[in-house]
TORKOL-4160 file (C-alpha; in steps of 0.2 Angstrom, whole numbers, padded with zeros to 4 digits, m for minus):
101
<pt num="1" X="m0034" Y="1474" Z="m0509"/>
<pt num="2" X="m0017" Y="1479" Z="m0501"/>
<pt num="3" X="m0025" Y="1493" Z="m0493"/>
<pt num="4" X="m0039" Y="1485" Z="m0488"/>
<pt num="5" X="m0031" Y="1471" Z="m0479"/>
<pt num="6" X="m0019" Y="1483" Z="m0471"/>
<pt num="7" X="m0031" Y="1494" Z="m0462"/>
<pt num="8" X="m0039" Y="1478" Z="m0456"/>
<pt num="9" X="m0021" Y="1472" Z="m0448"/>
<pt num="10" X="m0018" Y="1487" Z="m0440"/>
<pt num="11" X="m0038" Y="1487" Z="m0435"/>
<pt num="12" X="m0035" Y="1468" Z="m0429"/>
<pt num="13" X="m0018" Y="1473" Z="m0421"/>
<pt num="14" X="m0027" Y="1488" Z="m0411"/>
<pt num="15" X="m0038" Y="1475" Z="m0402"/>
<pt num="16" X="m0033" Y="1461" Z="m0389"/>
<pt num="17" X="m0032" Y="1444" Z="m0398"/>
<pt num="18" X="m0039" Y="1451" Z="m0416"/>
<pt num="19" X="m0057" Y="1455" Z="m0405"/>
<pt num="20" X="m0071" Y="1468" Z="m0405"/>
<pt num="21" X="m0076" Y="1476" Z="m0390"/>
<pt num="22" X="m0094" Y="1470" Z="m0383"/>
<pt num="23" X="m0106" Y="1483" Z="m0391"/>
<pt num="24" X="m0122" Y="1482" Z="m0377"/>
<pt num="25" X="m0133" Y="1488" Z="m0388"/>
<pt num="26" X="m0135" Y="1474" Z="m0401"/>
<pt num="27" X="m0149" Y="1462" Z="m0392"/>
<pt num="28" X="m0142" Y="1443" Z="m0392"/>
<pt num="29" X="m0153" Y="1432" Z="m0397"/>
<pt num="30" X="m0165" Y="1421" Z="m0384"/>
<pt num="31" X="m0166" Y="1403" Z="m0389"/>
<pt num="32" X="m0179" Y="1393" Z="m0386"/>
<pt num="33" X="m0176" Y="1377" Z="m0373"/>
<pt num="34" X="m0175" Y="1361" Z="m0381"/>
<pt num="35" X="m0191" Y="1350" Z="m0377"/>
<pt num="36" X="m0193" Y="1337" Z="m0361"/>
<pt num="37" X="m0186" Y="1321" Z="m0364"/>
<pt num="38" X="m0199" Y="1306" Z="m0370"/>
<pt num="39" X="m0208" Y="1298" Z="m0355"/>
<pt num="40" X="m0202" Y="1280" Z="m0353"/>
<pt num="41" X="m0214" Y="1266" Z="m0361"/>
<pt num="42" X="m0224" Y="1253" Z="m0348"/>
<pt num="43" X="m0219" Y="1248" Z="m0332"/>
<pt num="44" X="m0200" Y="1257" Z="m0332"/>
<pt num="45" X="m0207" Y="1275" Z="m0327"/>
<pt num="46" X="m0212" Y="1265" Z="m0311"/>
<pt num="47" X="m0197" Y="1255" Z="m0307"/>
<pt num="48" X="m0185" Y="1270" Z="m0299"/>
<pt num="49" X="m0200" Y="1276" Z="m0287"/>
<pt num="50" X="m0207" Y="1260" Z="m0282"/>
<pt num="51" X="m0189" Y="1257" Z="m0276"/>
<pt num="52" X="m0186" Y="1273" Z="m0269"/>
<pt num="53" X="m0201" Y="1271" Z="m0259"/>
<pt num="54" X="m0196" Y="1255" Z="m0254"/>
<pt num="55" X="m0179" Y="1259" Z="m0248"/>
<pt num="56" X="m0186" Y="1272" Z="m0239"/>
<pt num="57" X="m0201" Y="1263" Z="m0231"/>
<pt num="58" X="m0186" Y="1249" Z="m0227"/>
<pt num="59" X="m0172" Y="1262" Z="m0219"/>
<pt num="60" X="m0188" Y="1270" Z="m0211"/>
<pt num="61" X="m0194" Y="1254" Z="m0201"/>
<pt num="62" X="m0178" Y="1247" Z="m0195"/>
<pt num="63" X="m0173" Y="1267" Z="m0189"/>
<pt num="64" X="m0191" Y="1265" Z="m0178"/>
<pt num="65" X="m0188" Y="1250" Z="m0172"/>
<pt num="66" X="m0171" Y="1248" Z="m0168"/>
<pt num="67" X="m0174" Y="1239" Z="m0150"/>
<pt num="68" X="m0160" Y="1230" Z="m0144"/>
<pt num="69" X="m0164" Y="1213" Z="m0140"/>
<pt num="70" X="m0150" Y="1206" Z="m0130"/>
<pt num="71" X="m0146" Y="1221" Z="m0119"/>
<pt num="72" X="m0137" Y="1210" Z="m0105"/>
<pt num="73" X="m0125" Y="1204" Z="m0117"/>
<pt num="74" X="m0120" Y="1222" Z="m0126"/>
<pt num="75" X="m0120" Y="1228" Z="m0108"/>
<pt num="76" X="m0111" Y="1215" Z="m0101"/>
<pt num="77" X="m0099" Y="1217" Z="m0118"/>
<pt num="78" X="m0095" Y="1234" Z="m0114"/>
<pt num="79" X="m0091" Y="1233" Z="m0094"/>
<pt num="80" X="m0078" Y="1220" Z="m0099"/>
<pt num="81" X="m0086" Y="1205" Z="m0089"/>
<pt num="82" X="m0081" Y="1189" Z="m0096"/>
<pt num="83" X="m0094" Y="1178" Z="m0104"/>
<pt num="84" X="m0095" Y="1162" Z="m0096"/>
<pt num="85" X="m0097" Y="1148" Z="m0113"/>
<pt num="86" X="m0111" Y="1139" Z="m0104"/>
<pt num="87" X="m0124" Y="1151" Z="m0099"/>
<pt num="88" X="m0140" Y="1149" Z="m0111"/>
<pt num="89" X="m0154" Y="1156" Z="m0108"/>
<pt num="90" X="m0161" Y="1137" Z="m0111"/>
<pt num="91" X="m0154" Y="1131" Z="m0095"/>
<pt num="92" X="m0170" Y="1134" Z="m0087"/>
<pt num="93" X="m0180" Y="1126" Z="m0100"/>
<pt num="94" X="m0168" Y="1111" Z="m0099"/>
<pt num="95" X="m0167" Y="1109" Z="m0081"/>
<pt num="96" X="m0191" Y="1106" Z="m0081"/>
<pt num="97" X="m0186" Y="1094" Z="m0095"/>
<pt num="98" X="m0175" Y="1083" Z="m0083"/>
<pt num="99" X="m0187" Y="1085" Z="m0068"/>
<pt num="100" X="m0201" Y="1080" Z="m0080"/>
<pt num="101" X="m0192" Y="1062" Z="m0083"/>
C-alpha cells in the first residue's frame, strides 16, 4: 500500500492543487431545470397587476394632464414680484355682494 500511496502523492504533487487536468472529451452531464413555481391560490395572482395597472393608469393621467392652474402666481413667483396679502381673486365677487345690499 506504500507504493500505492506514493505514486499517487507524487501524481497529486505533479498537478496544481492535487487536480486533474479538464479532459473535453468526457460529456458532462445536462440536468433538467427544476419545475415552474405553483400558481398562487384565488384573488392574490390578481393583486400585483391590478396594482401595476393602476399605478400606471395613475402616473399616466396626472403626466397628461399636468395643466397649471394658477400660472399668474408661479409666473409672478419666478419674476420676483411681491405678492400683495390682499389680492383674492374673490374681490370681484365681494365687491356685487356689497352693490347688491
Amino acid at each position: 500500500t506504500t507504493a500505492s500511496s506514493s505514486s499517487a502523492t507524487t501524481a497529486a504533487a505533479d498537478n496544481i492543487f492535487g487536480m486533474r487536468p479538464i479532459d473535453y472529451s468526457i460529456v458532462p452531464p445536462i440536468r433538467a431545470s427544476p419545475p415552474p413555481p405553483p400558481s398562487k391560490p384565488g384573488l392574490q395572482k390578481y393583486i400585483a397587476p391590478a396594482s401595476m395597472i393602476i399605478m400606471f393608469a395613475t402616473v399616466g393621467y396626472f403626466y397628461v394632464n399636468n395643466k397649471n392652474d394658477n400660472f399668474e402666481y408661479w409666473a409672478a413667483m419666478q419674476s420676483g414680484e411681491a405678492l400683495q396679502m390682499g389680492d383674492d381673486d374673490d374681490d370681484y365677487e365681494d365687491e356685487e355682494e356689497e352693490e347688491d345690499k
